[in-house]
N, CA, C, O and CB atoms as a CASP TS submission, in Angstrom:
PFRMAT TS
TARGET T0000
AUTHOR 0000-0000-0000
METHOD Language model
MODEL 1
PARENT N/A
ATOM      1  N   UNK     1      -1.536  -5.571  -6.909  1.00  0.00           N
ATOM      2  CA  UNK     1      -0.757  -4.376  -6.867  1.00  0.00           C
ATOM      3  C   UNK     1       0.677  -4.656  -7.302  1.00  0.00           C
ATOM      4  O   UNK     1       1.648  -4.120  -6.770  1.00  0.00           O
ATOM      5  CB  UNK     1      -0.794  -3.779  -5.481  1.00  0.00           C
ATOM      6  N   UNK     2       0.732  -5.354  -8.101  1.00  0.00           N
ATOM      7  CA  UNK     2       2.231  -5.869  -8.721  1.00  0.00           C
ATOM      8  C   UNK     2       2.679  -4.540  -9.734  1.00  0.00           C
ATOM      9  O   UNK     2       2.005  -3.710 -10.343  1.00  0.00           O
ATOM     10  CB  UNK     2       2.057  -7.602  -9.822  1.00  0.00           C
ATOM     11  N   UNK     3       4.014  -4.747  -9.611  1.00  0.00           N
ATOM     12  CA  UNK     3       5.069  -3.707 -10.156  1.00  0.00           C
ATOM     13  C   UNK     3       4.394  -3.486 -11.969  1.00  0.00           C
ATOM     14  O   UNK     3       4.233  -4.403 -12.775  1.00  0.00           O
ATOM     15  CB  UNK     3       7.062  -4.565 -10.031  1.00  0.00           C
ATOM     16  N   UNK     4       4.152  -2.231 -12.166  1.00  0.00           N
ATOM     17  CA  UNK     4       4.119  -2.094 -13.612  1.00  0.00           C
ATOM     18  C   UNK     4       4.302  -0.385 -14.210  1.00  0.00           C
ATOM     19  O   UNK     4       3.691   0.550 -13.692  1.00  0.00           O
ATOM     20  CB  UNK     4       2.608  -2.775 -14.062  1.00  0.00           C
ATOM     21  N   UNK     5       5.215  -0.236 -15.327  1.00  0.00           N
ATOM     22  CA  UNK     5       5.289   1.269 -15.254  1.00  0.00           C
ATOM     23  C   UNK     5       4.083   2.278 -14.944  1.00  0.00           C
ATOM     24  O   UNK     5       2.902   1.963 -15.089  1.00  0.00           O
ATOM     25  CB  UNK     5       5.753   1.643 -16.482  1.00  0.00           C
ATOM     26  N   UNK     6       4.437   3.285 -14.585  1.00  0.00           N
ATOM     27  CA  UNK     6       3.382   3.668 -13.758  1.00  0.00           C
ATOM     28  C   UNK     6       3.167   4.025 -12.402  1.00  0.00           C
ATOM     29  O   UNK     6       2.608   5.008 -11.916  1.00  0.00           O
ATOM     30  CB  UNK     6       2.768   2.964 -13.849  1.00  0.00           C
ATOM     31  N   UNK     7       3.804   2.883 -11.800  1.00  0.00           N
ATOM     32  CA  UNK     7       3.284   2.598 -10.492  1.00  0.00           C
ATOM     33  C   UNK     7       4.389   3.118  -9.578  1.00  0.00           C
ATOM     34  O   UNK     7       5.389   3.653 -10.057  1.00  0.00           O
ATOM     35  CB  UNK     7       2.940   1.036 -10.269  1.00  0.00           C
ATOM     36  N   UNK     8       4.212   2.963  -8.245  1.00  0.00           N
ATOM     37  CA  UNK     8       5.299   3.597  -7.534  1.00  0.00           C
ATOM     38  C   UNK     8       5.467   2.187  -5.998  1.00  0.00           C
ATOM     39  O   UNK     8       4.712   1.784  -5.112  1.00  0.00           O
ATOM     40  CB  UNK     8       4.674   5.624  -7.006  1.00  0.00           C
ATOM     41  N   UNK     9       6.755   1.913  -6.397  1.00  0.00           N
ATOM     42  CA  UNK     9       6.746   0.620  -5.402  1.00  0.00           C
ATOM     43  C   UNK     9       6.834   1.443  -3.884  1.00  0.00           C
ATOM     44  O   UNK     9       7.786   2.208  -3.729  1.00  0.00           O
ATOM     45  CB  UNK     9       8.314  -0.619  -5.720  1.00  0.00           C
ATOM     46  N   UNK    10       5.996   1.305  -2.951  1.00  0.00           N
ATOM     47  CA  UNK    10       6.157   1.542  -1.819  1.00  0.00           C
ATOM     48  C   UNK    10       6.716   1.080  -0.497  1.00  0.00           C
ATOM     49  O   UNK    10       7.019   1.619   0.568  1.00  0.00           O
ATOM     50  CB  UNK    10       5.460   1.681  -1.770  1.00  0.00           C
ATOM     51  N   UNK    11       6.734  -0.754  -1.257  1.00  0.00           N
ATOM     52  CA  UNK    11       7.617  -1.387  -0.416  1.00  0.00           C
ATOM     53  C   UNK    11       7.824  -3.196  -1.175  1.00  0.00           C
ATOM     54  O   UNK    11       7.489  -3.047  -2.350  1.00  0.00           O
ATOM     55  CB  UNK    11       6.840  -1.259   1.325  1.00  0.00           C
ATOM     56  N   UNK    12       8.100  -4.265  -1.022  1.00  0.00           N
ATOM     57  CA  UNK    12       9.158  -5.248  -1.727  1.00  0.00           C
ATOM     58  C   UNK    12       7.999  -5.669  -2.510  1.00  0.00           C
ATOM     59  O   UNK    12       8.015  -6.134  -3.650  1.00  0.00           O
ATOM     60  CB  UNK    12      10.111  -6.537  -0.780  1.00  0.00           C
ATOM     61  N   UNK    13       6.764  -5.401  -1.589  1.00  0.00           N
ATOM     62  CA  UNK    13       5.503  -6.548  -1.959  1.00  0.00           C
ATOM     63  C   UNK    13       4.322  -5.559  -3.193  1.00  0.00           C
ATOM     64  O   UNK    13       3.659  -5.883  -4.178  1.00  0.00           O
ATOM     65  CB  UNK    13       4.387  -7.082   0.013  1.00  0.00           C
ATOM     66  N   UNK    14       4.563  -4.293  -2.453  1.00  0.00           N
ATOM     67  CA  UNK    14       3.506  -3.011  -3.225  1.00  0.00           C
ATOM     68  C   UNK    14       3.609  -2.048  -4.232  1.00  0.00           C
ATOM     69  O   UNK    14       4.275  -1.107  -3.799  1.00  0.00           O
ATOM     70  CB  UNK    14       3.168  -2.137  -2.449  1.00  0.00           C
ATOM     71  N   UNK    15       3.353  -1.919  -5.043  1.00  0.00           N
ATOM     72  CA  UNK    15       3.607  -1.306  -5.528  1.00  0.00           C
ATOM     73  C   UNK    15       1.589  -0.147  -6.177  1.00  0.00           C
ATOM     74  O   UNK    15       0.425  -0.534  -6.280  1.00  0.00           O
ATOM     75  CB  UNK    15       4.747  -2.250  -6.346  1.00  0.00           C
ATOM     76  N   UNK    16       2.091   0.858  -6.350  1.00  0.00           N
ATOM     77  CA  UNK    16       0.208   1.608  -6.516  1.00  0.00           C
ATOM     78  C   UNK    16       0.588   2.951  -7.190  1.00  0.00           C
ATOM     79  O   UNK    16       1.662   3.552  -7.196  1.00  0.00           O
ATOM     80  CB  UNK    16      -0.903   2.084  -4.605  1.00  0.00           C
ATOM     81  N   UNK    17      -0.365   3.186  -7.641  1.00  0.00           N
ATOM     82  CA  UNK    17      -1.084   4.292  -8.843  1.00  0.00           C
ATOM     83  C   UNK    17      -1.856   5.316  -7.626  1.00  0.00           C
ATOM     84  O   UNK    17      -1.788   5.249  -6.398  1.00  0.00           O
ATOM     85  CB  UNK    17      -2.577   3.315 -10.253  1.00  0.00           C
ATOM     86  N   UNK    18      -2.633   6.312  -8.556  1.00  0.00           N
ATOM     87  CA  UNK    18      -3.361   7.000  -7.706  1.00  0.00           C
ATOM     88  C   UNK    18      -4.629   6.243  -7.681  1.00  0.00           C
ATOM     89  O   UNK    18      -5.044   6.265  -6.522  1.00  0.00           O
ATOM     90  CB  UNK    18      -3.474   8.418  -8.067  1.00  0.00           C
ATOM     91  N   UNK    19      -5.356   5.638  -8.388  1.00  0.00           N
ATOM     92  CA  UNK    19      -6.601   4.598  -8.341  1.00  0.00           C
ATOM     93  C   UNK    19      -6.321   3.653  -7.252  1.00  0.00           C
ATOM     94  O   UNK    19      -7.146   3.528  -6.347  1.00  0.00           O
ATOM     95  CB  UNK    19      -6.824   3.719  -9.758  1.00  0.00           C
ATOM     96  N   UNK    20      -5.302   3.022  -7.259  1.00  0.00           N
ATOM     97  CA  UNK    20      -5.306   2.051  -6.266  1.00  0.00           C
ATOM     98  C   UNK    20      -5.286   3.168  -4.818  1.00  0.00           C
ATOM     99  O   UNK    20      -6.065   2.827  -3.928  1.00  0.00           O
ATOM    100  CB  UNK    20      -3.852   0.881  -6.495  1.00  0.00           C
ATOM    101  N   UNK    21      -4.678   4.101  -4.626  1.00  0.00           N
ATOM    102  CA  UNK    21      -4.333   4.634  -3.307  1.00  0.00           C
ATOM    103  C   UNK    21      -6.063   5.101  -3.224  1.00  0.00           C
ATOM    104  O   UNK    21      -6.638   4.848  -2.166  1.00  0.00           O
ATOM    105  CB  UNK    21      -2.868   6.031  -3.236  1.00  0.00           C
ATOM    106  N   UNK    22      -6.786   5.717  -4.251  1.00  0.00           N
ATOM    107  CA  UNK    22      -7.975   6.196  -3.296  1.00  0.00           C
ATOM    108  C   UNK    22      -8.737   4.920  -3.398  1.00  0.00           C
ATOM    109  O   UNK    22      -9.817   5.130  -2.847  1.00  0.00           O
ATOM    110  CB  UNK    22      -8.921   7.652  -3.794  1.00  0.00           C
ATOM    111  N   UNK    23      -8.673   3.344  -3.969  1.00  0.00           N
ATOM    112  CA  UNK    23      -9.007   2.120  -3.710  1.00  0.00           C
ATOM    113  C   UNK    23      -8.991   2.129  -2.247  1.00  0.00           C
ATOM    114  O   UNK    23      -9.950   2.132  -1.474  1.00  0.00           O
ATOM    115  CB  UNK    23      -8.160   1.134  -4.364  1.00  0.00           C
ATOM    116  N   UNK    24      -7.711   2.133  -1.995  1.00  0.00           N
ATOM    117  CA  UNK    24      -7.415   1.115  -0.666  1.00  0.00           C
ATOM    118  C   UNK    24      -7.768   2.045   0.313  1.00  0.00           C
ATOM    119  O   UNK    24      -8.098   1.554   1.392  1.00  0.00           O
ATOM    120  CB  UNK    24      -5.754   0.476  -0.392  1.00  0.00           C
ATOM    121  N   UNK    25      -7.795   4.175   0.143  1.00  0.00           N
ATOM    122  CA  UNK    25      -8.282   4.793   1.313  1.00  0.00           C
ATOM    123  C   UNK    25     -10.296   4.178   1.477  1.00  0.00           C
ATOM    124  O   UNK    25     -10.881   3.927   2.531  1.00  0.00           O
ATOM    125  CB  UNK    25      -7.948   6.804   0.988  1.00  0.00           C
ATOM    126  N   UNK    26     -10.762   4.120   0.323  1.00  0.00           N
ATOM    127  CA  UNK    26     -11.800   4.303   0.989  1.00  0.00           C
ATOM    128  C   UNK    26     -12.256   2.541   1.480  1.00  0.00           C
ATOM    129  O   UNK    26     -13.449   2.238   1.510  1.00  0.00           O
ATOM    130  CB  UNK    26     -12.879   5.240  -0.011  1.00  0.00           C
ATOM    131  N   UNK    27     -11.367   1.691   1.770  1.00  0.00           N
ATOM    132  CA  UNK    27     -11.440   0.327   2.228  1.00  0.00           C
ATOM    133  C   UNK    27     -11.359   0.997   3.388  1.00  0.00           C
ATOM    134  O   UNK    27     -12.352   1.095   4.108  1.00  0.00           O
ATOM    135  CB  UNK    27     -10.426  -0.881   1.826  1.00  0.00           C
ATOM    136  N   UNK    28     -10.348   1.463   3.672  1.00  0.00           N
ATOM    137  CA  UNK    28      -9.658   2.029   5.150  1.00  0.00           C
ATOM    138  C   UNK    28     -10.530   2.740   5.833  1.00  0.00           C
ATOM    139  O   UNK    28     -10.667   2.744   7.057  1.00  0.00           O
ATOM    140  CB  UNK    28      -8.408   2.990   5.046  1.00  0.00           C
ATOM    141  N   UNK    29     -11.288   3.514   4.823  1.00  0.00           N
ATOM    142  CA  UNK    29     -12.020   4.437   5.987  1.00  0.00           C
ATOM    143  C   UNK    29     -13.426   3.926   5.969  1.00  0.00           C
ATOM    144  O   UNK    29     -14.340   4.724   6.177  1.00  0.00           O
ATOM    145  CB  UNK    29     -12.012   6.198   5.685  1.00  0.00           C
ATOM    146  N   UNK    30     -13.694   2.569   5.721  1.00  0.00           N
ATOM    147  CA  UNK    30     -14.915   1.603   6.141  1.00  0.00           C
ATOM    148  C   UNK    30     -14.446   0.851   7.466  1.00  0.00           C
ATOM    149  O   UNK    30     -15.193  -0.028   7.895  1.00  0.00           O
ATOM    150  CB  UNK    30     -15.299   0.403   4.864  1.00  0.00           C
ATOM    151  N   UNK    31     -13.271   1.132   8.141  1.00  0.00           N
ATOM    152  CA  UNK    31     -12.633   0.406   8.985  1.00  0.00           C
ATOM    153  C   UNK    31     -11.734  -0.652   8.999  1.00  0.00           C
ATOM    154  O   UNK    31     -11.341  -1.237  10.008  1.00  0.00           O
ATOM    155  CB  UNK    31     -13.270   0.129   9.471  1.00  0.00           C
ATOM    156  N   UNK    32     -11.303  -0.967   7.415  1.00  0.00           N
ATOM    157  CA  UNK    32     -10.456  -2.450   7.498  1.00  0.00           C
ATOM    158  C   UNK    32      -9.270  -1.992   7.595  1.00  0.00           C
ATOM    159  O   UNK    32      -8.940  -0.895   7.143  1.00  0.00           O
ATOM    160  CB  UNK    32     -10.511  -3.550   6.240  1.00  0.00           C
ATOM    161  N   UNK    33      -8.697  -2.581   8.041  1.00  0.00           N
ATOM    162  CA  UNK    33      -7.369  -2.419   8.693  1.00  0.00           C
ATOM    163  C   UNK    33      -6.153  -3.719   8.367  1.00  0.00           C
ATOM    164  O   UNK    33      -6.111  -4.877   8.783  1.00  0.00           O
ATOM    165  CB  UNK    33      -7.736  -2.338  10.359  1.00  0.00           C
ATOM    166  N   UNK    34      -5.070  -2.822   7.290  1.00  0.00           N
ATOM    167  CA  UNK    34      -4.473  -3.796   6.333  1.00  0.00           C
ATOM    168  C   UNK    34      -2.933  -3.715   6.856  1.00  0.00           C
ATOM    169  O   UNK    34      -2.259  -2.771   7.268  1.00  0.00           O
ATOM    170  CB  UNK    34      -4.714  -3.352   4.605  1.00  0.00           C
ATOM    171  N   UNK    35      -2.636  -5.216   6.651  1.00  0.00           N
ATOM    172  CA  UNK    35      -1.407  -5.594   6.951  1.00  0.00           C
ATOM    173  C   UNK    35      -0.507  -6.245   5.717  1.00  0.00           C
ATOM    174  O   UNK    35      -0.641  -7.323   5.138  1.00  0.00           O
ATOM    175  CB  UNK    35      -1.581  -6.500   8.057  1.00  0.00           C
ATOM    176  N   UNK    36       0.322  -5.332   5.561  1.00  0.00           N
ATOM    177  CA  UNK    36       0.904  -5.043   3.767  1.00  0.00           C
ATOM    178  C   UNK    36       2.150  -6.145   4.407  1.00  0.00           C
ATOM    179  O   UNK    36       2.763  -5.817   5.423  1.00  0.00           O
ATOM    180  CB  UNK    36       1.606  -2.763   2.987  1.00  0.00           C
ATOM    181  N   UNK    37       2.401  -7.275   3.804  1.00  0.00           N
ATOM    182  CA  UNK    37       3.661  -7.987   3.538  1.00  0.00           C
ATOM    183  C   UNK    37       3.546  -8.930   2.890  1.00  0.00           C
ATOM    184  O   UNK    37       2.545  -9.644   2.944  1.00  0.00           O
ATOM    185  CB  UNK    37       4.316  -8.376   4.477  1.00  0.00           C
ATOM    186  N   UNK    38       4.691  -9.179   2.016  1.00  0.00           N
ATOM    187  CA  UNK    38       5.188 -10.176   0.780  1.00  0.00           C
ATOM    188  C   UNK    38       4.768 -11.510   1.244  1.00  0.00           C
ATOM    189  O   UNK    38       3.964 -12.162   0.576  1.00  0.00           O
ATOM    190  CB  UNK    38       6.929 -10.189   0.459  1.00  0.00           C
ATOM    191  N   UNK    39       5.388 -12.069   2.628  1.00  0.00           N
ATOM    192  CA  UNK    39       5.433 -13.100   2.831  1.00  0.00           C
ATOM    193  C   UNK    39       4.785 -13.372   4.850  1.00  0.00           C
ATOM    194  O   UNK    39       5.042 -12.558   5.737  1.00  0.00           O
ATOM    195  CB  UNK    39       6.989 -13.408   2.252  1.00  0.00           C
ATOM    196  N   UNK    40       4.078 -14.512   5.038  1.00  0.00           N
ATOM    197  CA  UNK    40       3.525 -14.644   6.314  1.00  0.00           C
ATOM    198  C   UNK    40       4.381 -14.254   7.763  1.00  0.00           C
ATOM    199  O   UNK    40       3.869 -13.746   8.761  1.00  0.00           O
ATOM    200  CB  UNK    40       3.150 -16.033   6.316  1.00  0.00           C
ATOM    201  N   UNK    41       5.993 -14.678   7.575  1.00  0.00           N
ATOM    202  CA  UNK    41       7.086 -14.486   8.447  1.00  0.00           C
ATOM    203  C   UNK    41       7.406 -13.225   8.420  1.00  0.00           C
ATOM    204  O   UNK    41       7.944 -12.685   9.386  1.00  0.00           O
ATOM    205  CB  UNK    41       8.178 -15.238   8.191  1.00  0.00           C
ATOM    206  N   UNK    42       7.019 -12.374   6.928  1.00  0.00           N
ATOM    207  CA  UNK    42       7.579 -10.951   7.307  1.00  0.00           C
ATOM    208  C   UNK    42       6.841  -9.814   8.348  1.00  0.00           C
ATOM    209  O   UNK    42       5.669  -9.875   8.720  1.00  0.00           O
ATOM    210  CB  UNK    42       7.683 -10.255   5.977  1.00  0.00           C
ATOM    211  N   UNK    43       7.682  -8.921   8.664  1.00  0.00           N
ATOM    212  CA  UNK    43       6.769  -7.752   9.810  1.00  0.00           C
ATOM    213  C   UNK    43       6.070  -7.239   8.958  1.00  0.00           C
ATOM    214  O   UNK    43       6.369  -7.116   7.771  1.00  0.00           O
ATOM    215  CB  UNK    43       7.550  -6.445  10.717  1.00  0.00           C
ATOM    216  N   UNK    44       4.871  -6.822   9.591  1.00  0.00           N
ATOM    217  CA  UNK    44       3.689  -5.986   9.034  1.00  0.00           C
ATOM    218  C   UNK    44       3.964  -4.681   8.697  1.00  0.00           C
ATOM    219  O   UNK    44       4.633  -3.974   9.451  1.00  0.00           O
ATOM    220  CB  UNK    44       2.610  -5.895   9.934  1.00  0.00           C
ATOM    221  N   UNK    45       3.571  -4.320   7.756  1.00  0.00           N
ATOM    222  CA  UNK    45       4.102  -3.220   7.243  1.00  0.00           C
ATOM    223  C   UNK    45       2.585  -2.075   7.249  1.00  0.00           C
ATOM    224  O   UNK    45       1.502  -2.469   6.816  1.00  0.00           O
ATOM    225  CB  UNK    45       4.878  -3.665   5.621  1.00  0.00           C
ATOM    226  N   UNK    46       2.784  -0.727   7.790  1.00  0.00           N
ATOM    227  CA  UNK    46       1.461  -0.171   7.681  1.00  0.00           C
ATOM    228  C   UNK    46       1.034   1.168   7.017  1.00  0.00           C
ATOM    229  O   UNK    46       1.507   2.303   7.075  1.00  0.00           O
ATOM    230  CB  UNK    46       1.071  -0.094   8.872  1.00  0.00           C
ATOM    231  N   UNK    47      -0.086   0.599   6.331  1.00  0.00           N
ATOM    232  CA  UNK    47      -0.631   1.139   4.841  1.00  0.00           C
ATOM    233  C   UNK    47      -0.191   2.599   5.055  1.00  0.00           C
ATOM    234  O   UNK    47       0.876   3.032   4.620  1.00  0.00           O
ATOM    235  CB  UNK    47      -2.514   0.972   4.482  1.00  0.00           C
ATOM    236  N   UNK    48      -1.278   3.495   5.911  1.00  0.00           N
ATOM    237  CA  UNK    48      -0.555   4.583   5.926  1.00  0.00           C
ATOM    238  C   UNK    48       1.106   5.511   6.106  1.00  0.00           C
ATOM    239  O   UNK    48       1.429   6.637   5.725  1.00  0.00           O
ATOM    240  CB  UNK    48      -1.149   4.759   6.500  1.00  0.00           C
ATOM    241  N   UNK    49       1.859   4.465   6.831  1.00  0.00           N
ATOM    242  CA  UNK    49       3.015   4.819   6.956  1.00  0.00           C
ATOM    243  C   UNK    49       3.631   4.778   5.902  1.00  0.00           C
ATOM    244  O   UNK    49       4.354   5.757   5.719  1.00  0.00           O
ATOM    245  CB  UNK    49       3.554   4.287   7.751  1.00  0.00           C
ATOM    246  N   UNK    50       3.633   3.703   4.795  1.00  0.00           N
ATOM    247  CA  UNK    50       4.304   3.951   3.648  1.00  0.00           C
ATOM    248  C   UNK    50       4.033   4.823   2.482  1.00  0.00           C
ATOM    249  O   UNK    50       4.798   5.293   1.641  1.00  0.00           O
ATOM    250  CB  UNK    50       4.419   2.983   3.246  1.00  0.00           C
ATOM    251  N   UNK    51       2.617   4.931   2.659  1.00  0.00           N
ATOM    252  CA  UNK    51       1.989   5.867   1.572  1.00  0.00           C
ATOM    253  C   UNK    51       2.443   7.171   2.076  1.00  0.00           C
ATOM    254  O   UNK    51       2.804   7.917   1.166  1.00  0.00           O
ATOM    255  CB  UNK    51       0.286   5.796   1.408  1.00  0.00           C
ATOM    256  N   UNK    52       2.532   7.682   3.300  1.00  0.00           N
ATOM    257  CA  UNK    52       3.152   8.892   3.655  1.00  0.00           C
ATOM    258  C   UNK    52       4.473   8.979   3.319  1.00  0.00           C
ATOM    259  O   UNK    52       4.877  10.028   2.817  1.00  0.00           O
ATOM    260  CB  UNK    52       3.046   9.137   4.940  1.00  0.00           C
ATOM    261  N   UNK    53       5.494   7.724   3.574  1.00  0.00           N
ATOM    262  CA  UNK    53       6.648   7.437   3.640  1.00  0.00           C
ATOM    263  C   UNK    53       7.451   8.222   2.249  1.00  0.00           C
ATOM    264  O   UNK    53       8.504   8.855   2.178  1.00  0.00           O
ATOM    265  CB  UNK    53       6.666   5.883   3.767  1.00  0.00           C
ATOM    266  N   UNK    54       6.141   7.749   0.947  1.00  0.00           N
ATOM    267  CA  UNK    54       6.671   8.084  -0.566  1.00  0.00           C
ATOM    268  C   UNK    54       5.651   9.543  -0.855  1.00  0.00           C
ATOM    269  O   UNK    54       4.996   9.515  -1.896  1.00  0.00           O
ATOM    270  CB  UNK    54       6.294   6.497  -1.920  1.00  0.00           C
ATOM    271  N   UNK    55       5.536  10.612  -0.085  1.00  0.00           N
ATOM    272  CA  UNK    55       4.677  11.394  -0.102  1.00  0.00           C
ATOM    273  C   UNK    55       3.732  10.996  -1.177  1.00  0.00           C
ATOM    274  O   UNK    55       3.965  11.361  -2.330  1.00  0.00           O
ATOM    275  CB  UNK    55       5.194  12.584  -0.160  1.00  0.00           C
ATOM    276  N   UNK    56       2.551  10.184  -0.865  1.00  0.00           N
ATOM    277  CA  UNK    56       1.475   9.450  -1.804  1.00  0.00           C
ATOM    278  C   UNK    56       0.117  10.448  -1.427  1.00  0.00           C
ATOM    279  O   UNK    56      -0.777  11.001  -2.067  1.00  0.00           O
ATOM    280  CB  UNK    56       1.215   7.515  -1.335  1.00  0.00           C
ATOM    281  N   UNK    57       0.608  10.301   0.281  1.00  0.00           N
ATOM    282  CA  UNK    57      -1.026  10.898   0.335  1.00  0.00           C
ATOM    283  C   UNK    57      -0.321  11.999   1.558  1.00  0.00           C
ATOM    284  O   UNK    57      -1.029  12.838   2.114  1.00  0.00           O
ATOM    285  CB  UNK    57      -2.725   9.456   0.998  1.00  0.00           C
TER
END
């Protein structure tokens, strides 16, 4: 999900299209449950909150 025109960065590490967003909903609604960050030390960042955050979904 790396930065490319097009895309809409949602946060340092994400960046997504509309393919990737209904990608990653229908992961989500099989039950996996994703923890979005750049790096292991950073806070977890969560999928739906940011996708709402950039009115995505």
């Amino acid at each position: 999900m790396a930065h490319t025109e097009g895309k809409t960065m949602v946060s340092r590490a994400i960046s997504v299209d509309q393919d990737d967003i209904q990608t990653l909903k229908g992961i989500q609604d099989r039950g996996v449950k994703f923890d979005m960050r750049k790096a292991l030390d950073d806070s977890p960042e969560n999928l739906e909150h940011l996708l709402k955050k950039d009115n995505l979904i």
